[in-house]
N, C-alpha and C positions, 0 to 999 in steps of 0.2 A: 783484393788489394785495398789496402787502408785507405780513406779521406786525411789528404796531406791539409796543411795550412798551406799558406802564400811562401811562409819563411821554409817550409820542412819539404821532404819529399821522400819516394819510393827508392833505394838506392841499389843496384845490383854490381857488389865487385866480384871479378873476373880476374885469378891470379891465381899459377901456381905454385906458388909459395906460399904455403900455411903462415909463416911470419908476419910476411906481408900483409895477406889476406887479415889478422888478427888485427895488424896497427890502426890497419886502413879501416874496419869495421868498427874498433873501438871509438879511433876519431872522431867517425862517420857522426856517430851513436852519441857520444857526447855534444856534437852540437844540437841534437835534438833528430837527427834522419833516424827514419827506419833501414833496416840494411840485411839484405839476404848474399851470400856470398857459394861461388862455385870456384874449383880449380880447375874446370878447363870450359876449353870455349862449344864442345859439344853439351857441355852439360851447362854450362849458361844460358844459350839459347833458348836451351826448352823451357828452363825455367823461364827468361824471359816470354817466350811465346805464350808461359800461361799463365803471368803475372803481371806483364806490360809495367815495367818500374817506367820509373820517371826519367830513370840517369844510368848509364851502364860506366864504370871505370875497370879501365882492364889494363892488360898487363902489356907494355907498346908491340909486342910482336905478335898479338894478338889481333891487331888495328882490322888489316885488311881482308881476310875473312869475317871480322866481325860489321864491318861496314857496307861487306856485299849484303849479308842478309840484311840490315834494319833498312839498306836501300828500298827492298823488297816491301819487306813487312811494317816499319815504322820509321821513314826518312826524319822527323819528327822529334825523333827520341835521340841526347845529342851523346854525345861521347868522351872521356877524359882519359887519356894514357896516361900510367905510370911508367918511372922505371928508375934506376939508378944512374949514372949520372954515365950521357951518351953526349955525342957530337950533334952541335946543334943542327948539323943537317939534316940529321938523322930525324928530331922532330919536325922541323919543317914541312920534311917530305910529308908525316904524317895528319899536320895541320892540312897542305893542300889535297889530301886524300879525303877531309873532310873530319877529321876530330874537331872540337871545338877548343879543345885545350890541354895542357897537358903539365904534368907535376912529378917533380922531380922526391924520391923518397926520403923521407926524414927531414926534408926543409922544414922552414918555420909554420906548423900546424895551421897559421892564423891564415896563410896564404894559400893552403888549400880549404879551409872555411869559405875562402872568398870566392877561390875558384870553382868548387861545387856550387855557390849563389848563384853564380852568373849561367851557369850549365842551366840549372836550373830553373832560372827567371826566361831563358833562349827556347828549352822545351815548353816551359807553358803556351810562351808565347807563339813558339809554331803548332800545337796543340790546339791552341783559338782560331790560330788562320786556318788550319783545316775545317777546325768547326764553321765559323762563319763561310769560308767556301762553300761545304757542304750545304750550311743551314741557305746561302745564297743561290745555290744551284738548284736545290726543293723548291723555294719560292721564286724562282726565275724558271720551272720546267710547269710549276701550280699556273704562274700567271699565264705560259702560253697557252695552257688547258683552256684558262678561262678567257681566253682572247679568243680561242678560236671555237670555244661556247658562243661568244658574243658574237662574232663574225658570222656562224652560223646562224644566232638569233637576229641579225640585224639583215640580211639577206632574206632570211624570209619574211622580214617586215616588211624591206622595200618589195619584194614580189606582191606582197598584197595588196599594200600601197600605191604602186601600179596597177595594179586590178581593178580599185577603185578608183581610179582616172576614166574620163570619159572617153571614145573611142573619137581618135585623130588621123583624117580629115572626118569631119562629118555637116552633113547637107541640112538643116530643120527645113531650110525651103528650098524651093528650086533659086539656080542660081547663086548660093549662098551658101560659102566655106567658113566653116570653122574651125581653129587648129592650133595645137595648143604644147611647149614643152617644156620639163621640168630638168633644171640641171641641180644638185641633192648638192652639197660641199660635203656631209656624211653621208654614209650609208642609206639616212631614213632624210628626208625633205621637212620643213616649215611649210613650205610653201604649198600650195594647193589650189588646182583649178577645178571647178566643175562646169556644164553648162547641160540644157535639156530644155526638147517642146515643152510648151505649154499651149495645149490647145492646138488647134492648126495652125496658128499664123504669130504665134510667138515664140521669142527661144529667152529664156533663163539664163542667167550666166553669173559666177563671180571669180575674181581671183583673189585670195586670201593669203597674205603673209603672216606665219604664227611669231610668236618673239622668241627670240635663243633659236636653233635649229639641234638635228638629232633625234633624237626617240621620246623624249617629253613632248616637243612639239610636234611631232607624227600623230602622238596619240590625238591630240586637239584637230587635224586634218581626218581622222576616222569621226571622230564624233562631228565635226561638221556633214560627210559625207553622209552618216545618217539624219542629220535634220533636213537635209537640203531633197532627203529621198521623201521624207514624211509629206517635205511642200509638196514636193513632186505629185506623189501619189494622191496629196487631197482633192489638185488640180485636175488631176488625170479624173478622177469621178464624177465632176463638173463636165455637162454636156456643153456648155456657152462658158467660156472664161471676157470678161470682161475688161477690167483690170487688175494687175496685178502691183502690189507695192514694193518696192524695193527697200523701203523705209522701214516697212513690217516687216521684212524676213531680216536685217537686221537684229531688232531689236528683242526679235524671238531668239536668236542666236546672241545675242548680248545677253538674257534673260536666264539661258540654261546654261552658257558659259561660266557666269557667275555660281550660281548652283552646283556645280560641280567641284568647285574650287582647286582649280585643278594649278592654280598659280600662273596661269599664263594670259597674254592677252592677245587679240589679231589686230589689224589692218586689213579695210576688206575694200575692194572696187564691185557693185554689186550692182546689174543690170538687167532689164527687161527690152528686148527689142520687139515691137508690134510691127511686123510685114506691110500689114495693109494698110496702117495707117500713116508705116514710115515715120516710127516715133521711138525716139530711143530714152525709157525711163530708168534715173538710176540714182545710186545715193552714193555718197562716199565716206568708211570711217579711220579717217587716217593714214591714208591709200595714198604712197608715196613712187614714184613719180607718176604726175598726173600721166592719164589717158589719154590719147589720141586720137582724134579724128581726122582721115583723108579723105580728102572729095578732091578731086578735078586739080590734082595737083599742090590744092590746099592741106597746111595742117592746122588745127585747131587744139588746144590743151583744153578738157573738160574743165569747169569749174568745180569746186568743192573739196571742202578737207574734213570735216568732221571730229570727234572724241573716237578712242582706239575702241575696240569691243573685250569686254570681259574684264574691265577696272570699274566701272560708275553704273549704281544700280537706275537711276534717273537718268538716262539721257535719251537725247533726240533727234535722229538726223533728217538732214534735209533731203529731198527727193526735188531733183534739176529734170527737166522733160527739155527735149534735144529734137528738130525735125529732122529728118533723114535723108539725102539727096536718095536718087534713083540708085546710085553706085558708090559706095564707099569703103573706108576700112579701119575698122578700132583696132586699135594697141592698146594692151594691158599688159605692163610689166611689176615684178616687185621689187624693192628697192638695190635689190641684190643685183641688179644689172650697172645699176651704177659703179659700180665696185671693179665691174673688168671693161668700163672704156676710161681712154687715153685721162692722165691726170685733168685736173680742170676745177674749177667749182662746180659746185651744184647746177648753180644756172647752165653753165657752158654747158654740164652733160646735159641736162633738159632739151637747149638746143642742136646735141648732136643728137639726140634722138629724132627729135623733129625734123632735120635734114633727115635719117634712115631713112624714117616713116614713109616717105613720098615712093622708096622704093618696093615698100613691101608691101606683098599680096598672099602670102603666105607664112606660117611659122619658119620653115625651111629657111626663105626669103632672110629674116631678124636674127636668125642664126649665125648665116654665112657675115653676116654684117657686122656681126660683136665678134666676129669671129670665138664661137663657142664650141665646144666639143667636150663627148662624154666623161672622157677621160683627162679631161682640165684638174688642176686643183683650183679651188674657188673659196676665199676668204665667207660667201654665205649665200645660200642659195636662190638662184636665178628661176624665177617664173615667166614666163612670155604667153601670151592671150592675143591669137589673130583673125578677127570677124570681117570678112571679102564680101562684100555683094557685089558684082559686075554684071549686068544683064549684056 
């Protein structure tokens, strides 16, 4: 089949009458169409089946077998009856049977020029909406392919991602829960808690919010979970651990964060609790909403704000030392908790935390109270960090 222009097309007339068939093809042909011609409707067909014209014009009592098959084969492809000169109901009927138009023989030439235009410009254009359907259904069947690539990729991100979580409840000393949950808004978490002995009578801990959440700041919670193993392990081959800084595992973690340039930056709450000496040492880098401390009914908000980690190759935080009643309870949240209690300011939610605070003894506990569940949707992801002593 020839490449038409905009203005030309493929034209297939369908008539039995040689006369006719000659006027209509000369016509056709003078305005510039190409034009293949059959005298009956079995032998139109075929040729159309194996030339796909643009425009079939046939002969009107030919309408309705010819419109069952391009039903089938090419609803697309539009249609024009001739004929000599009938009662207008007669085309009518034929119009709502689905011709597109229809021309009476030997009228004024220029009125069937105009009338094969419009046939014509009507097949392009359902031609294109086929196409773009099609070409929409490909890229609408490609994208769920790759949705559910991702969804399988991002599932077993958070499976491993959970793996490296630390195990919740867990005891470093006697007397002494720690417990810890993560609620993701995507698939993969920002956020991230670790915590681990140190020595016999200390436990490690931080909660870390990455910035943005999803699978970029996943990755930044893997790569902390190996620094924080390296502390671990250097500790663990030390027979006497004496002190440990919370200032320096920052700034080791500020140090490689940078070097990797991975574009992102944290907020971390980063702690050391010593048992026996009931001393709680810790830094803060832009650790939003402060910490909590419960004793005896009391709540206390930790000092300290700090520079974020992984923006500023010079910085330095401070290290606060805290004594520790006999019995108490830290809260560390990420900023993300703020987000699902009641509207309010900043300050107010601070202070509805601190009313919680007094009830909680557990992660469980901070849960039931924000009323959280896993199956929430959550504008950005919630960390919660709960350390019990009660003798």
């Amino acid at each position: 089949m020839m490449t038409s222009s905009n203005d030309y097309g493929y034209i297939l007339v369908i008539h039995p009458e040689q006369a006719v068939r000659d006027w209509l093809a000369n016509q056709l042909m003078s305005f510039g169409h190409t034009v293949a011609v059959s005298d009956s409707i079995e032998e139109g067909i075929a040729q159309f089946r194996l030339d796909r014209h643009h425009l079939i014009i046939a002969d009107m009592t030919l309408n309705l077998p010819l419109l069952a098959v391009l039903a089938e084969d090419s609803p697309e492809t539009p249609v024009i009856t001739v004929s000599g000169d009938v009662p207008m109901e007669v085309v009518l009927e034929a119009l709502k049977n689905g011709v597109v138009d229809h021309f009476f023989i030997h009228r004024d030439v220029v009125v069937l020029a105009h009338t094969v235009l419009r046939a014509l410009e009507r097949g392009r254009l359902l031609r294109q909406n086929r196409e773009y359907q099609q070409q929409l259904e490909a890229a609408n069947a490609e994208l769920e392919r790759s949705l559910e690539t991702l969804q399988s990729d991002q599932e077993a991100g958070r499976r491993i991602q959970y793996r490296l979580l630390p195990i919740s409840p867990f005891s470093p000393v006697e007397h002494c829960v720690v417990t810890h949950r993560i609620f993701p808004s995507l698939y993969l978490s920002g956020d991230f808690i670790d915590y681990f002995k140190i020595g016999d009578g200390k436990l490690g801990f931080y909660l870390a919010d990455v910035s943005g959440h999803g699978a970029a700041s996943a990755f930044v919670t893997v790569f902390l979970k190996a620094i924080t193993n390296r502390i671990q392990k250097h500790y663990e081959r030390k027979t006497t651990v004496n002190f440990v800084a919370p200032a320096k595992i920052l700034a080791a973690i500020n140090e490689e964060l940078i070097a990797t340039k991975m574009g992102k930056h944290l907020a971390m709450f980063c702690g050391v609790i010593d048992f026996e000496n009931n001393r709680l040492t810790y830094s803060v880098a832009a650790h939003y909403p402060p910490p909590l401390l419960v004793s005896a009914g009391n709540t206390t908000s930790l000092a300290g704000r700090g520079l974020p980690l992984g923006l500023f190759k010079e910085v330095n935080h401070e290290e606060h030392t805290v004594d520790l009643p006999a019995n108490f309870t830290l809260i560390a949240t990420s900023d993300g908790v703020l987000d699902v209690m009641p509207k309010g300011s900043a300050s107010d939610k601070e202070k509805q935390l601190e009313t919680m605070a007094t009830s909680v003894q557990t992660v469980d506990d901070l849960v039931k109270l924000l009323d959280l569940s896993d199956d929430a949707e959550l504008p950005d992801d919630v960390a919660l960090l709960v350390i019990n002593r009660a003798s």
